[in-house]
Every structure is written in structure tokens, then in C-alpha cells.
C-alpha positions in Angstrom: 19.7 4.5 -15.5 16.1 4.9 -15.3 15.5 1.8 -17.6 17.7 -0.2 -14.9 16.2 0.9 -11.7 12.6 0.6 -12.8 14.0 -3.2 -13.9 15.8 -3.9 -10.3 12.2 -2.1 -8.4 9.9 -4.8 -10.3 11.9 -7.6 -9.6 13.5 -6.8 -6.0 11.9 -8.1 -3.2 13.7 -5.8 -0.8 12.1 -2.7 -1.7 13.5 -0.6 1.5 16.6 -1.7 0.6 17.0 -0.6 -2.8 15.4 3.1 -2.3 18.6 2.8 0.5 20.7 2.1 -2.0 19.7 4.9 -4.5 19.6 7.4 -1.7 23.6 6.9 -0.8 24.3 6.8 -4.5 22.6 9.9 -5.4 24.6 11.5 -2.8 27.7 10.0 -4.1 26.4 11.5 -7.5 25.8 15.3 -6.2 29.4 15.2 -5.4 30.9 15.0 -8.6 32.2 18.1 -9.9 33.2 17.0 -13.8 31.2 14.9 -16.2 34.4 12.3 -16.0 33.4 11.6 -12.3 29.4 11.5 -13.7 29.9 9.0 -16.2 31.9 6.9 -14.2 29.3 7.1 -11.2 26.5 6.4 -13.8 28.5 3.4 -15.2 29.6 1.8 -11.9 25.6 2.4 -10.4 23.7 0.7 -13.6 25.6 -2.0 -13.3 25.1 -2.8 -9.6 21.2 -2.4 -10.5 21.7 -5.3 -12.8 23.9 -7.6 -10.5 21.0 -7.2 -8.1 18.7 -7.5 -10.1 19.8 -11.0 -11.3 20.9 -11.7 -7.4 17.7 -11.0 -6.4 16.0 -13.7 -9.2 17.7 -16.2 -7.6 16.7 -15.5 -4.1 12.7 -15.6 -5.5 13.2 -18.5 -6.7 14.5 -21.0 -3.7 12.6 -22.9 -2.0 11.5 -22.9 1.5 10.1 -25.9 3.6 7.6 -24.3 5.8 8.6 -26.4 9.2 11.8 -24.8 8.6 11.7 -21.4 7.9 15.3 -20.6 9.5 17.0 -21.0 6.7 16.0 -18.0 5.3 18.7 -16.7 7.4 21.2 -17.3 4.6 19.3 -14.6 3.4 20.0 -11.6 5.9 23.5 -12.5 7.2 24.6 -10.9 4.0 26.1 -7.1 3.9 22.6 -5.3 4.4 22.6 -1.6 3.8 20.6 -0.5 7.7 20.4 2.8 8.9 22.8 3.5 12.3 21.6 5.9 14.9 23.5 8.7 13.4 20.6 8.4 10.3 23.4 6.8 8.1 23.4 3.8 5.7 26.5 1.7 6.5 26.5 -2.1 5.5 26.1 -4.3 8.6 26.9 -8.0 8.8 25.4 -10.4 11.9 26.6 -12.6 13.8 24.0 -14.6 14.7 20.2 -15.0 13.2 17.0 -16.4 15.1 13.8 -16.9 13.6 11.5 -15.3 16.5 8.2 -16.3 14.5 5.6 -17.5 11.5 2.4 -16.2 10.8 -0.3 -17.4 8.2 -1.5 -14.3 6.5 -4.4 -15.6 4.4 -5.2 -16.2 1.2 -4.5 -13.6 -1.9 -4.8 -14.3 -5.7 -5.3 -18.0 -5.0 -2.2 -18.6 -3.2 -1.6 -18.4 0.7 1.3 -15.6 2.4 3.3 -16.3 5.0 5.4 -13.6 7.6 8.3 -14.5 8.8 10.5 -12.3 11.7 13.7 -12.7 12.4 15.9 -11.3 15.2 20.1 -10.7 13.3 22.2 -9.5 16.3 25.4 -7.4 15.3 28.8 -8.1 16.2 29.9 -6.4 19.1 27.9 -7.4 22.3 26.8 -11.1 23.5 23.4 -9.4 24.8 21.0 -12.1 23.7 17.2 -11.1 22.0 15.9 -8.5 19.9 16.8 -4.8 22.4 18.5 -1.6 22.1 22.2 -2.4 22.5 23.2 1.4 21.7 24.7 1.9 25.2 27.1 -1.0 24.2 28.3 0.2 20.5 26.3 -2.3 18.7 22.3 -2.7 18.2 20.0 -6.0 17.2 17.9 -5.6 13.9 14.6 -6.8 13.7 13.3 -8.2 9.8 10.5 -9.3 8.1 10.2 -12.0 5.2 6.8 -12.7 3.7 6.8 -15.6 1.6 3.8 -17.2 -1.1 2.9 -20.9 -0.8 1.3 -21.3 -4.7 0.6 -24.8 -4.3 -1.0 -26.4 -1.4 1.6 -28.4 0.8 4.1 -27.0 -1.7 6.8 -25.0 -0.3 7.4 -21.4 0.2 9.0 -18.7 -1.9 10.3 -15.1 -0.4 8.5 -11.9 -1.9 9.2 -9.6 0.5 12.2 -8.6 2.9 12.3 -5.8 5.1 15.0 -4.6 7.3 14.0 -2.7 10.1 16.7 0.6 10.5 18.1 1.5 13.7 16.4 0.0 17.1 12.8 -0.9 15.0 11.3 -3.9 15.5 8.6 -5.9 13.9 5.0 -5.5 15.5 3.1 -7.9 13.1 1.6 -7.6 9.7 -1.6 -8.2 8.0 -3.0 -8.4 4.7 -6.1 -5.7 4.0 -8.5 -5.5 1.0 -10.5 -2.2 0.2 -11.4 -0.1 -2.9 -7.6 0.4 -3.0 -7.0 -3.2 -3.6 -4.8 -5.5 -1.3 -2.7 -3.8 1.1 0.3 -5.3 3.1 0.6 -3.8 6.3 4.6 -4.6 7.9 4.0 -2.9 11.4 7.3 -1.7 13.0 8.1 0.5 15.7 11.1 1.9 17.6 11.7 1.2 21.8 11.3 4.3 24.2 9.3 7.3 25.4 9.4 8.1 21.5 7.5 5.2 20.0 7.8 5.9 16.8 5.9 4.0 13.8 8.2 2.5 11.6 6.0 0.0 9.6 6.0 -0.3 6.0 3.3 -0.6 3.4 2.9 -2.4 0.2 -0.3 -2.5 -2.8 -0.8 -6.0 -4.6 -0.1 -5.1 -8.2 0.4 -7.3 -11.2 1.0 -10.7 -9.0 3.5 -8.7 -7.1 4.1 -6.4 -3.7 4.5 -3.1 -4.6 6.6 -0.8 -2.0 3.4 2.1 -1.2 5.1 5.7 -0.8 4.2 6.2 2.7 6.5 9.3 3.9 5.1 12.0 0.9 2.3 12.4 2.7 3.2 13.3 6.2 5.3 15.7 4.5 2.2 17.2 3.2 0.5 16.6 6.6 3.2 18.8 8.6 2.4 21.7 6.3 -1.3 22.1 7.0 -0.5 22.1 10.7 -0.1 25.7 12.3 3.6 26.8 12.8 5.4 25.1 15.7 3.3 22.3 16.0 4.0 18.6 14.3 3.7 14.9 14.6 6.5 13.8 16.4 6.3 10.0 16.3 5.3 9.1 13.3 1.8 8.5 11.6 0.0 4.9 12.1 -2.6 5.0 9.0 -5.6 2.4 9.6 -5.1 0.4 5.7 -8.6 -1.2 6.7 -10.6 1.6 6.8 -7.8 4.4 4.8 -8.4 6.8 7.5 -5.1 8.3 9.9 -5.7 10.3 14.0 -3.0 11.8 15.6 -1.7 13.7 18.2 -0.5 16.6 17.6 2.8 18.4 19.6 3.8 21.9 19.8 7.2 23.4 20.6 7.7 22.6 24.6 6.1 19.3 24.7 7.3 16.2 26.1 7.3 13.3 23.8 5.3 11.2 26.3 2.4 14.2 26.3 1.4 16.3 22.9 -0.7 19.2 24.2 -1.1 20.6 20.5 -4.5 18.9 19.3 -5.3 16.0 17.4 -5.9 15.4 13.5 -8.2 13.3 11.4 -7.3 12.6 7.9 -8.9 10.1 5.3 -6.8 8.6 2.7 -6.4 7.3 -0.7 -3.7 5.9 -2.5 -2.6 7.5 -5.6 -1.0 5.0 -7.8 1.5 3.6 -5.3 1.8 6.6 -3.4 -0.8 7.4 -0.5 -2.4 11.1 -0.2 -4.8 13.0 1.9 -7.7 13.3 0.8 -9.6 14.8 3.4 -8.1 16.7 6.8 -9.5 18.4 10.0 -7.4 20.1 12.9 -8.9 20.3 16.1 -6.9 22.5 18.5 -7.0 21.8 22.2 -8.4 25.4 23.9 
């Protein structure tokens, strides 16, 4: 298991997608009460990690004219594993795609990246554009492609693909370089009073995007905060200079108004995995 999961990770360029798809299995897993039901979960899960892995080959290596970027809708109209707004992971299929927007990231490793964001609308509701359809049973998802030109005037080749769960939307991306190397920042965030920060974060590793671990740390975060206070919309971590402020709530707040203090943090990233390395706390009197 671990030999084939480590294979489909290095290969895959839908990282969010996979650590989806392990998180539903492994709680298929932990219900098994035999080793009969074990095995057969084990068997059945390897090989889905090879069929993607050889499914996701062959996306990395089409070819992509960059006038016309919309047909890399073929590639999210497919069953993709999003999260509804009860926090599961169902497959979703679209009904229609639209290609909102490109964006030259720069030059890395002597070829040029490309972002690509896409608007999939669900079936269910004829509400056009990229909103929060919950009222009518059915939501629009908002994802991100980012794709490497190696040759100049060549075409382009998909790297990464990121679906954005439940009412997130793209807010841009952009490439970083610091001591930590180059960092891809996917911004994302969710509609409403809440706000919430739902970007994702990658390290340039061996001529590939590496998924960074971007959720440990909050978790670590939360527990050097006094009892009943908390970051309620999500952390928004500055890749350019590694350092992270917050708000900070306590229990009675509104969402639009956190009365609890505010934070500073500096960061580091720890293999692919990003940590505090140094925290204040100042409490509002």
C-alpha cells in the first residue's frame, strides 16, 4: 500500500484529490471488522492507486495550445471526488465548464507556468457564473490548472489540478522564491461573512509540485492560544516573506468582529510540511 500511494503522490497532478481519496478509503478501512474484509479493502484500494496512477500519466502528457486553453475542460467534467456542504466527499459530475481565465506565472527551472481557472457548474440549477447555489440544491465549483510551457512557443502540459470544495473559489496564484525554495501559492476562498481561506500550497521539488502540508500547523497554532479563543476563518500565510497575522476570536464573537487578539507567527517549512517557528499572542485588554 505504501509502495503504491507514494508511486500515485509523485506522479498525480491532483494532489487534493488523492489525499480525498485516501481519506474516504481509510474510513471505509476502519470499518472492517475481519481480516477477510481488510484484505479485500487493501486489494481493491492498491489497485485504484495504480489505475490512477497510469490515468494520470496520460493526462501529463497531452498537449495544450495556449490560445485555447478550454479544452482542458475534458479534464474536470470527469467524476471528481469535491467536498458537499455537509463536509462529505461524494463524486460530482458538471454540466457545463467555462474557462474564466489565464495567467503567465513566470519563469521556474527554465521553463514558463501558466494558471488556468475554470468555473464547472453542477447539475441541478441553470444559475449562470461561479456563486453559491446552496439555497437551490446544487453549487458551482471553482478549479485551478497550472500548466509548464518547456519550449518556447511550444505548447502547454498540465502539472497541477485543484478543485476547490464546497462554495471556494479561486483568488489567483503566484509563484514565490525564498530560502525555502519555489513556492506555489493557489489562493482560494469561500463567499460570506465567514471568508474563509481555502488556498493551497505547493514546494518545487525534483522538477515537480509538491502538495505543502498546510493544515498541521494551525492545528498546532489553536493549541498555543488560551482556552476559548481560535482562528475562525482560516490562516492566510505570506509564502514571500514565511511569516502568518491573525485575528484572533473568542467564544461570543461574531464572525464579521474577533475581539480575542491577534497573532504573529514566522514560518518554515519542514520537508513538505510547514511549521511555526516562531509565535507571539497579543491579547486585546
Amino acid at each position: 500500500m505504501v509502495t503504491a500511494y507514494q508511486a500515485a503522490v509523485s506522479g498525480t497532478p491532483d494532489y487534493s484529490g488523492l489525499l480525498n481519496e485516501q481519506r474516504e478509503w481509510l474510513k471505509q478501512r476502519d470499518r472492517c471488522n475481519n481480516a477477510e474484509c481488510l484484505a479485500k479493502n487493501y486489494r481493491e484500494r492498491i489497485d485504484a492507486l495504480q489505475a490512477r496512477q497510469h490515468a494520470d500519466a496520460r493526462e501529463a502528457a497531452v498537449a495544450y495550445n495556449a490560445g485555447d486553453l478550454s479544452k482542458a475542460c475534458d479534464l474536470l467534467n470527469s467524476n471528481a471526488l469535491i467536498q458537499n456542504g455537509g463536509g462529505d466527499y461524494e463524486r460530482t459530475s458538471f454540466q457545463a465548464c467555462e474557462l474564466r481565465s489565464v495567467k503567465q506565472l513566470g519563469e521556474l527551472a527554465g521553463r514558463n507556468w501558466y494558471v488556468a481557472d475554470f468555473c464547472l457548474t453542477q447539475p441541478g440549477t441553470d444559475e449562470p457564473g461561479c456563486i453559491d447555489k446552496s439555497q437551490l440544491g446544487a453549487f458551482d465549483v471553482s478549479a485551478a490548472l497550472v500548466f509548464v510551457r518547456e519550449l518556447p512557443d511550444g505548447p502547454l502540459y498540465l502539472r497541477v489540478k485543484h478543485y476547490f470544495d464546497y462554495s471556494g473559489h479561486f483568488a489567483g496564484a503566484e509563484i514565490y522564491r525564498n530560502k525555502s525554495g519555489a513556492l506555489l501559492d493557489i489562493a482560494g476562498f469561500i463567499d460570506g461573512t465567514g471568508n474563509v481561506n481555502v488556498g493551497r500550497y505547493f514546494v518545487y521539488r525534483n522538477g515537480k509540485w509538491r502538495m505543502i502540508d498546510s493544515w498541521t500547523w494551525e492545528k498546532d497554532l489553536q493549541k498555543r492560544l488560551p482556552k476559548g479563543f481560535g482562528i475562525w476563518k482560516g490562516l492566510r500565510p505570506d509564502l514571500r516573506k514565511m511569516v502568518c497575522d491573525s485575528p484572533v476570536w473568542k467564544e461570543g464573537d461574531a464572525n464579521c468582529c474577533p475581539t480575542g487578539g491577534e497573532t504573529h507567527m514566522t514560518l518554515t517549512l519542514m520537508g513538505e510540511k510547514l511549521s511555526i517557528s516562531s509565535f507571539s499572542y497579543k491579547k486585546h485588554r
